[in-house]
Biotite code that builds the C-alpha atoms (Angstrom):
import biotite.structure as struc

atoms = struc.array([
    struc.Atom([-7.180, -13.786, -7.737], chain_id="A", res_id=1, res_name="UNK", atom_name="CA", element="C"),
    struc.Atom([-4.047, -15.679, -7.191], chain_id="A", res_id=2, res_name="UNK", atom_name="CA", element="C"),
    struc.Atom([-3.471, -16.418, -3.398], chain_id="A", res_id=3, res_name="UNK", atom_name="CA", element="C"),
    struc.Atom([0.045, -18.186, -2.517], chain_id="A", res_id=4, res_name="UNK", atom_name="CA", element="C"),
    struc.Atom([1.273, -19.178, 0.515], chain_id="A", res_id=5, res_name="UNK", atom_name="CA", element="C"),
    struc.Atom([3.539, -16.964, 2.821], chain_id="A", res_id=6, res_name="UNK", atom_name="CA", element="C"),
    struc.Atom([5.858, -20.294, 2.403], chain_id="A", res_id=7, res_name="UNK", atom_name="CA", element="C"),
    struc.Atom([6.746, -19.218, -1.406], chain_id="A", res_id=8, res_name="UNK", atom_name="CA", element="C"),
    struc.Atom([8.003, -16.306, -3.213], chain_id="A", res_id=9, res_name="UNK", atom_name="CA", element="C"),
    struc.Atom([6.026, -14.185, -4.844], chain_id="A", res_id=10, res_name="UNK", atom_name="CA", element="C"),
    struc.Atom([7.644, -11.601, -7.476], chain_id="A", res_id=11, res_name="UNK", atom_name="CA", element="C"),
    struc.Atom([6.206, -8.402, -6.223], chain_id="A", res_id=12, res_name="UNK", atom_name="CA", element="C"),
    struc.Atom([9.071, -6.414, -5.092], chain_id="A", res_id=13, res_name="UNK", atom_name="CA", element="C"),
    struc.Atom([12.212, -6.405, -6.768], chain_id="A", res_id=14, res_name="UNK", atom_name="CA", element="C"),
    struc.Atom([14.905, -6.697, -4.098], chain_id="A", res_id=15, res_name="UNK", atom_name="CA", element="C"),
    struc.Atom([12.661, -8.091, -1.306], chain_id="A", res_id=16, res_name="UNK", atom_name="CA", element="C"),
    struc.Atom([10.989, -10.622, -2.715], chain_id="A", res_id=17, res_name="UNK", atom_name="CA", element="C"),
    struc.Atom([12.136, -13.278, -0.196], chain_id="A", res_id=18, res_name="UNK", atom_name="CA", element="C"),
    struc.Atom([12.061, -11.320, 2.748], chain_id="A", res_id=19, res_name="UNK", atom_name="CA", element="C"),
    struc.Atom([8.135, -9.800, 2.341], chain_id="A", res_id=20, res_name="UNK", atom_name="CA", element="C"),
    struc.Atom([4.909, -10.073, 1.931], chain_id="A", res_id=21, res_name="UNK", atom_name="CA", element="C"),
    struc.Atom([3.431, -8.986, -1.088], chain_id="A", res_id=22, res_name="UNK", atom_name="CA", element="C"),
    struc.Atom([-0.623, -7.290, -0.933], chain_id="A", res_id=23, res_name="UNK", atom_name="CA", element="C"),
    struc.Atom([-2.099, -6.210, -4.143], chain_id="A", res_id=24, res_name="UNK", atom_name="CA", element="C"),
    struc.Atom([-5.534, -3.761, -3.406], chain_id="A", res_id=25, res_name="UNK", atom_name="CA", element="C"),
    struc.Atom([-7.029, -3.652, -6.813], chain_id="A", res_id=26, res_name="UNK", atom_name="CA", element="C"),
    struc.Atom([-7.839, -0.118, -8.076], chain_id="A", res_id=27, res_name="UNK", atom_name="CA", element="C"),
    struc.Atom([-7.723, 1.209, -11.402], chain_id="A", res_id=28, res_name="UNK", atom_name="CA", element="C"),
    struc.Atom([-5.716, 4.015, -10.830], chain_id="A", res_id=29, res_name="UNK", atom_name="CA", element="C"),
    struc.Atom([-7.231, 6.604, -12.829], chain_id="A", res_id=30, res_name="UNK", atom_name="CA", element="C"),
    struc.Atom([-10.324, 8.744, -12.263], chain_id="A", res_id=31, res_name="UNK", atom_name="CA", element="C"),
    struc.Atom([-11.893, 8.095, -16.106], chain_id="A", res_id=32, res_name="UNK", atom_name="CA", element="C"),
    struc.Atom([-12.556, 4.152, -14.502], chain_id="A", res_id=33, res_name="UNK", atom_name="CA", element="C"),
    struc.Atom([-14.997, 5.495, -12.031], chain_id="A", res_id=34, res_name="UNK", atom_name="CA", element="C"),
    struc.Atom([-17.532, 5.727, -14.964], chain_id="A", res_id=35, res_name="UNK", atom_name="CA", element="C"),
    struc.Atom([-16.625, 1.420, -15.689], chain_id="A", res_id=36, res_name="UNK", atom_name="CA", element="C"),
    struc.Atom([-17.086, 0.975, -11.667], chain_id="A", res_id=37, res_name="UNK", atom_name="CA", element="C"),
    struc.Atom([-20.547, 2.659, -11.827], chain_id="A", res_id=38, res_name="UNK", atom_name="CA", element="C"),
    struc.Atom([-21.429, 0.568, -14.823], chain_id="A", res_id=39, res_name="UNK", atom_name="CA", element="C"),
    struc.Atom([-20.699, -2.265, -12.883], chain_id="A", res_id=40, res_name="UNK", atom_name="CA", element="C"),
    struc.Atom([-23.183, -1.277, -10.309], chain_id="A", res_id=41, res_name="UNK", atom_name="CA", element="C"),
    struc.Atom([-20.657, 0.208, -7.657], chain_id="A", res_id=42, res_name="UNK", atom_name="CA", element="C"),
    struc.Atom([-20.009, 2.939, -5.991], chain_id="A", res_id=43, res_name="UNK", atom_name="CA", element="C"),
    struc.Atom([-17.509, 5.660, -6.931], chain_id="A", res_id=44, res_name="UNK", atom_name="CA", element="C"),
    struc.Atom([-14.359, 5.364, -5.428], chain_id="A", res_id=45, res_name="UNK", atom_name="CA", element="C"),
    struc.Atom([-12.977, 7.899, -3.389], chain_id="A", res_id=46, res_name="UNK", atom_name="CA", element="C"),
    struc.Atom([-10.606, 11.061, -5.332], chain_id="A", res_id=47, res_name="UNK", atom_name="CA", element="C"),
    struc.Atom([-6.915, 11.561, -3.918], chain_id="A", res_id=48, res_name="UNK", atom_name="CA", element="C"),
    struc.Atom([-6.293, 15.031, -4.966], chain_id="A", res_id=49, res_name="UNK", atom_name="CA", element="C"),
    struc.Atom([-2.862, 15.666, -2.404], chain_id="A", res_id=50, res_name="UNK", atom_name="CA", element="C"),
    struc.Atom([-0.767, 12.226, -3.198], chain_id="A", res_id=51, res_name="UNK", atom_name="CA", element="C"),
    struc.Atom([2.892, 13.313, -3.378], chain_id="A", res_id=52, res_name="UNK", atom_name="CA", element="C"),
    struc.Atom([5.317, 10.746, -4.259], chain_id="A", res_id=53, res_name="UNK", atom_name="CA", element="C"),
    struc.Atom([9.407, 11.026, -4.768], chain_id="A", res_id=54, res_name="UNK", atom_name="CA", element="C"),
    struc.Atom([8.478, 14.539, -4.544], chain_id="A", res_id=55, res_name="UNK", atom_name="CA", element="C"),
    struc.Atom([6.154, 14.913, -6.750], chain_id="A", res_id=56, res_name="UNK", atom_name="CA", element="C"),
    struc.Atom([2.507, 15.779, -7.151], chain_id="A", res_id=57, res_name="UNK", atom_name="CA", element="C"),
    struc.Atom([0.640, 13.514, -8.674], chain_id="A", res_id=58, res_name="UNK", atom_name="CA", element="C"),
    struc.Atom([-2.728, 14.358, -10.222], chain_id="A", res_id=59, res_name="UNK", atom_name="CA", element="C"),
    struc.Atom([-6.108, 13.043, -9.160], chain_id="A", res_id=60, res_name="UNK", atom_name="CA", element="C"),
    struc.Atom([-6.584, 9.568, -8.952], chain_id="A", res_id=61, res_name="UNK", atom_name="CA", element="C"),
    struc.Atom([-8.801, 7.013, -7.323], chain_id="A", res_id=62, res_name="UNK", atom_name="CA", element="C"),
    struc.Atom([-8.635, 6.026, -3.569], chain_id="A", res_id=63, res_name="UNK", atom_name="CA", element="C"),
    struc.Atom([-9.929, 2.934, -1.970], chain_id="A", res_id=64, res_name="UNK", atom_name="CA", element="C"),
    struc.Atom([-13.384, 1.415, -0.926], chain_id="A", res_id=65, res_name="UNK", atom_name="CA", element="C"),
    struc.Atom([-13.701, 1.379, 3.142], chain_id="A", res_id=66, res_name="UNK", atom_name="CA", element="C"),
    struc.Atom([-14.242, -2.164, 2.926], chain_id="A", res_id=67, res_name="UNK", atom_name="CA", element="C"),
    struc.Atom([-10.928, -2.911, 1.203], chain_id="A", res_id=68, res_name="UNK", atom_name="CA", element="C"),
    struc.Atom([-9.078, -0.590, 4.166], chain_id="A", res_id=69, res_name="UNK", atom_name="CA", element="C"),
    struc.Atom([-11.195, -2.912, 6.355], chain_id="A", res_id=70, res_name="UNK", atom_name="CA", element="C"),
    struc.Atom([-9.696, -6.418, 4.708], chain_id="A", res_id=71, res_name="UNK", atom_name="CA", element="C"),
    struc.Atom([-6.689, -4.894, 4.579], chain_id="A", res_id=72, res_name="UNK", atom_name="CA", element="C"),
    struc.Atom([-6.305, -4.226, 8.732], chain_id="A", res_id=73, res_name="UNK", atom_name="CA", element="C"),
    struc.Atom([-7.824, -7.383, 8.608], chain_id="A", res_id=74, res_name="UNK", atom_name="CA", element="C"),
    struc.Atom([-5.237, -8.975, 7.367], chain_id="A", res_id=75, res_name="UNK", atom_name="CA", element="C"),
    struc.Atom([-2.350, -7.059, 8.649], chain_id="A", res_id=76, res_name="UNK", atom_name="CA", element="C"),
    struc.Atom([-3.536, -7.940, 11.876], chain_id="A", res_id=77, res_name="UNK", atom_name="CA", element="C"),
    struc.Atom([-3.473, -11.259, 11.259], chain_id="A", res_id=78, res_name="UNK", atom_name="CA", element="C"),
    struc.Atom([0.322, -11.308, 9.923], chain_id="A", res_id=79, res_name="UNK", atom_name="CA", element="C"),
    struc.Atom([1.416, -9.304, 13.068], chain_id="A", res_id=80, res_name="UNK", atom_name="CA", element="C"),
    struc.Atom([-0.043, -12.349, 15.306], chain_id="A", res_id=81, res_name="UNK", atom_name="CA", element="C"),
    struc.Atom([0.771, -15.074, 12.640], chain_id="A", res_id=82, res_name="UNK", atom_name="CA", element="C"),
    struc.Atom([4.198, -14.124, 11.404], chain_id="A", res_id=83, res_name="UNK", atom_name="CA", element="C"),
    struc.Atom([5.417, -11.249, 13.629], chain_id="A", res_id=84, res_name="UNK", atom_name="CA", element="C"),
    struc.Atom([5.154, -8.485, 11.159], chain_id="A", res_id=85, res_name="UNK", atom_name="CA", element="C"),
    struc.Atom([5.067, -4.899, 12.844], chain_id="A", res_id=86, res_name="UNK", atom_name="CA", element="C"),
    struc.Atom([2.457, -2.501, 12.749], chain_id="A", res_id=87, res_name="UNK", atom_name="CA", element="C"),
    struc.Atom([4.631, 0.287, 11.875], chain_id="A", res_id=88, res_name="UNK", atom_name="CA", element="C"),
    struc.Atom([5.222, 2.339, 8.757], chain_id="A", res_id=89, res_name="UNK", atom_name="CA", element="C"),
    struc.Atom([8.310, 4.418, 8.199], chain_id="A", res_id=90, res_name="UNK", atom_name="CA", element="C"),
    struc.Atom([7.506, 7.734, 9.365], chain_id="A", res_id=91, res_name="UNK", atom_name="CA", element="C"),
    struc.Atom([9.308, 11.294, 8.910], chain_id="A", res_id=92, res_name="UNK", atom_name="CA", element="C"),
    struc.Atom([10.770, 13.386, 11.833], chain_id="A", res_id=93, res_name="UNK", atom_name="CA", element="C"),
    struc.Atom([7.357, 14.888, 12.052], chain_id="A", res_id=94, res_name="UNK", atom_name="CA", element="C"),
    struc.Atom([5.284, 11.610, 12.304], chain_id="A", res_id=95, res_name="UNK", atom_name="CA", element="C"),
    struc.Atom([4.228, 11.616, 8.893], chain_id="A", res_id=96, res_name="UNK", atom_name="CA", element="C"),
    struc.Atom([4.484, 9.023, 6.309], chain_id="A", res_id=97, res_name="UNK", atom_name="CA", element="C"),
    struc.Atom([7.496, 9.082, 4.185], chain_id="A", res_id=98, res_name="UNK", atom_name="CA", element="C"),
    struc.Atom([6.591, 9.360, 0.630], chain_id="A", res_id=99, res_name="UNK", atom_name="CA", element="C"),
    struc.Atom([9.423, 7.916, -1.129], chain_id="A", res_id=100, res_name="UNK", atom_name="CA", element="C"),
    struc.Atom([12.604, 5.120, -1.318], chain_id="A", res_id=101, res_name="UNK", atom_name="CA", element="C"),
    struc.Atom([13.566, 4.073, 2.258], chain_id="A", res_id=102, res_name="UNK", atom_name="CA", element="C"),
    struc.Atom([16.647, 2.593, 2.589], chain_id="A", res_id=103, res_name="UNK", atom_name="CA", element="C"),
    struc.Atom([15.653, -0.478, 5.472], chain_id="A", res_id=104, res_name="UNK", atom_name="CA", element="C"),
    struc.Atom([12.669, -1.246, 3.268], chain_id="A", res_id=105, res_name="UNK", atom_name="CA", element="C"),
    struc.Atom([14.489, -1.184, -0.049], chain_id="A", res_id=106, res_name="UNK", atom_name="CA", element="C"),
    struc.Atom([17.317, -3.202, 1.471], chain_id="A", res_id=107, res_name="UNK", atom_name="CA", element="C"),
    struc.Atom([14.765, -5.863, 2.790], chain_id="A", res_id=108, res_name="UNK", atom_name="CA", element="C"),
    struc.Atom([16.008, -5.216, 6.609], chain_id="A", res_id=109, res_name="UNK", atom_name="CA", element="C"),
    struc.Atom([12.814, -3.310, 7.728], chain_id="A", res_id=110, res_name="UNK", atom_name="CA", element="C"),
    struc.Atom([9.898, -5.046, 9.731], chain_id="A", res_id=111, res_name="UNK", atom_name="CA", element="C"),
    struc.Atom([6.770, -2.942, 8.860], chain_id="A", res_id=112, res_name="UNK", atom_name="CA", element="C"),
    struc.Atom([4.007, -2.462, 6.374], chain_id="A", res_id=113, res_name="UNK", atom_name="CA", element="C"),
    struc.Atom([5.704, -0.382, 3.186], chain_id="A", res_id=114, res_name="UNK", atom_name="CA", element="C"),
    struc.Atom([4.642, 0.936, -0.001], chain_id="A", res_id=115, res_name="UNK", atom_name="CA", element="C"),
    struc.Atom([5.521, -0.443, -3.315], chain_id="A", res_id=116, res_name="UNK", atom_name="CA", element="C"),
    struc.Atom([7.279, 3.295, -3.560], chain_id="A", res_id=117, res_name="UNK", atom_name="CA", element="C"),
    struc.Atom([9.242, 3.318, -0.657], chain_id="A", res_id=118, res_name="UNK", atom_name="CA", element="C"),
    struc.Atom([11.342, -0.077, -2.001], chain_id="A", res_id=119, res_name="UNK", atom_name="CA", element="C"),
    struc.Atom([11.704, 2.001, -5.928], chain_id="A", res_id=120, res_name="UNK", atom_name="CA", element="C"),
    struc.Atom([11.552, 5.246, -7.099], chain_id="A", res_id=121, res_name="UNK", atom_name="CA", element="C"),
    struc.Atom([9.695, 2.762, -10.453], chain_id="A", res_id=122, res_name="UNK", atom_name="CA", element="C"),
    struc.Atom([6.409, 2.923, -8.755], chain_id="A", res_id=123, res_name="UNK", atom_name="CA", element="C"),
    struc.Atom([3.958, 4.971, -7.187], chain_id="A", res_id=124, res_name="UNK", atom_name="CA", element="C"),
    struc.Atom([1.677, 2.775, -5.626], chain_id="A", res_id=125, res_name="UNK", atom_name="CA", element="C"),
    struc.Atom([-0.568, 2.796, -3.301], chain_id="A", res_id=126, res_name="UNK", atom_name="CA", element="C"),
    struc.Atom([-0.130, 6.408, -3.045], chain_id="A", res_id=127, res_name="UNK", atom_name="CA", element="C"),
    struc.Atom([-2.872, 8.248, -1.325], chain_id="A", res_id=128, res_name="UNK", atom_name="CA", element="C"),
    struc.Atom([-3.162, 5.498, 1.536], chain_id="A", res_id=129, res_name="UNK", atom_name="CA", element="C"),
    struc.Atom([-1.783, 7.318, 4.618], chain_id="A", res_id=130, res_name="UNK", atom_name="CA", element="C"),
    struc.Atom([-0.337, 3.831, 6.247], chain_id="A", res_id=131, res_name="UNK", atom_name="CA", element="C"),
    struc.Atom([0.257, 5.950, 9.533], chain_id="A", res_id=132, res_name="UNK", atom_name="CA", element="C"),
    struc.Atom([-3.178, 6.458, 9.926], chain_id="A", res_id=133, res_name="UNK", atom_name="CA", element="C"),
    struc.Atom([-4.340, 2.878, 8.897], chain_id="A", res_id=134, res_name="UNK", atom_name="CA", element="C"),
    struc.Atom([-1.807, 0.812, 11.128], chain_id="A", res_id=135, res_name="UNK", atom_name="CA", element="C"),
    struc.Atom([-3.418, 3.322, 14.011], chain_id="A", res_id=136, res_name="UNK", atom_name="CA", element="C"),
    struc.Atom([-6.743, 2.179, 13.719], chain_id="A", res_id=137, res_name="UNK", atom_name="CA", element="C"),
    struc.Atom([-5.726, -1.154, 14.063], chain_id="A", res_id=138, res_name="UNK", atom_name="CA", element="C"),
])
């Protein structure tokens, strides 16, 4: 793991680099690694089957364990008290998460938690985390 202080930049994000945070959740992507988490004497991770990003469907892949959702409000949490970041995600008309490029976040003028998809259209992660729902339960 490579930790670095919020006091240096991190190349995470073209664009944004010196304005944000970067968080990686590790997760091989694809279902197939399932079988090398079992071997490792884990559990299964969760299957997305619904992830739509840039307007597309993408096929089944593999979620997140609870406990990494847990670290992770953990430590959004703690950057909203430490460093003032807001506990909001960009959200659609109807509340839901917006599932591609934002313009504030790609920009670097948006104070939230983002996706890696919402600053490119180059990536898709961490599709299947509903952000909305995560930054409530905080």
């Amino acid at each position: 793991m490579l930790f670095r202080s919020t006091k240096h930049i991190a190349w995470h994000a073209a664009g944004v680099n010196e304005k944000s945070v970067g968080v990686e959740i590790s997760n091989a992507f694809y279902e197939k690694f399932n079988a090398t988490y079992k071997q490792m004497g884990l559990d299964n991770r969760p299957v997305v089957s619904d992830s739509v990003v840039h307007g597309e469907h993408l096929k089944p892949h593999l979620g997140f364990y609870l406990v990494q959702l847990q670290a992770l409000k953990a430590l959004l949490k703690a950057l909203n008290i430490g460093m003032g970041l807001k506990l909001q995600t960009p959200k659609d008309s109807k509340g839901n998460p917006v599932n591609t490029v934002v313009n504030e976040v790609a920009n670097g003028s948006y104070n939230g938690v983002v996706h890696h998809y919402q600053v490119t259209r180059n990536k898709i992660d961490s599709a299947g985390l509903n952000l909305v729902k995560l930054l409530e339960e905080i």
